[in-house]
N, C-alpha and C positions, 0 to 999 in steps of 0.2 A: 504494500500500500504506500510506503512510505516512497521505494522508489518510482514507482510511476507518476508520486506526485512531484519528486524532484524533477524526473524528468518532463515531464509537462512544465512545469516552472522552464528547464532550460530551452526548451521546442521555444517555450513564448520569448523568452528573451534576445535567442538569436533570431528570430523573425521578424523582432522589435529592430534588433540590430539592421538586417538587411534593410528594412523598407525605412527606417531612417538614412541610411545611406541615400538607397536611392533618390529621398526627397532632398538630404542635402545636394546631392550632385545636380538637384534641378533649381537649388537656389529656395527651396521651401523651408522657412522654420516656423517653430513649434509657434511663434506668435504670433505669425501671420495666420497659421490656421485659424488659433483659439478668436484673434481678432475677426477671422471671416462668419463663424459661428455665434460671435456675439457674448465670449466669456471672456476674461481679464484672467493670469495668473490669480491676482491676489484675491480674484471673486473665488476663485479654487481653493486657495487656502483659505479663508472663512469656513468656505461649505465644510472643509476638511476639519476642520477646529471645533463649528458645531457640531457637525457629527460626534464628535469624539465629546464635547459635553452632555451631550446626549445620551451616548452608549456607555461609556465609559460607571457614572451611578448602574445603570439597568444592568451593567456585568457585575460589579459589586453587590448588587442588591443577589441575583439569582445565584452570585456563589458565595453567600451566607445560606442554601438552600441545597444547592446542590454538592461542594464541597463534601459537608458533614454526612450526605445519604451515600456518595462517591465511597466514602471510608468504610462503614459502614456492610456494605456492599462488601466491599473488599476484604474486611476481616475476616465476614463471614464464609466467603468463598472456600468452595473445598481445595485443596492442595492439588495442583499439577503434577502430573507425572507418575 
């Protein structure tokens, strides 16, 4: 599981890699995109900042919940092997 998700991680990365190339070599950057679509960097990092005020409590809150039954779980688990 673990590597198939690495490798998915690197598939996407050098794909990211080629087709930035390619737009570099055509004189394309990333701000001219986000400028054609109507978004700012810094409008992206907002979004990104609340998000993360956002999510950030609701993950706190559900692992004061989930944490303790995790353990739990697990003590009780029969032995392997």
């Amino acid at each position: 599981m673990a590597l198939r998700f690495a490798t998915t991680c690197l598939k996407i990365i050098v794909a990211s890699l080629l087709v930035g190339l390619v737009l570099s070599a055509l004189n394309i950057t990333a701000e001219q995109v986000l400028n054609d679509v109507g978004v700012t960097p810094e409008k992206i990092l907002l979004w990104m900042q609340s998000g993360i005020k956002w999510a950030l409590p609701n993950i706190l809150l559900g692992s004061i919940v989930i944490v303790p039954v995790w353990i739990v779980i697990y003590l009780f688990r029969p032995p392997r092997g």
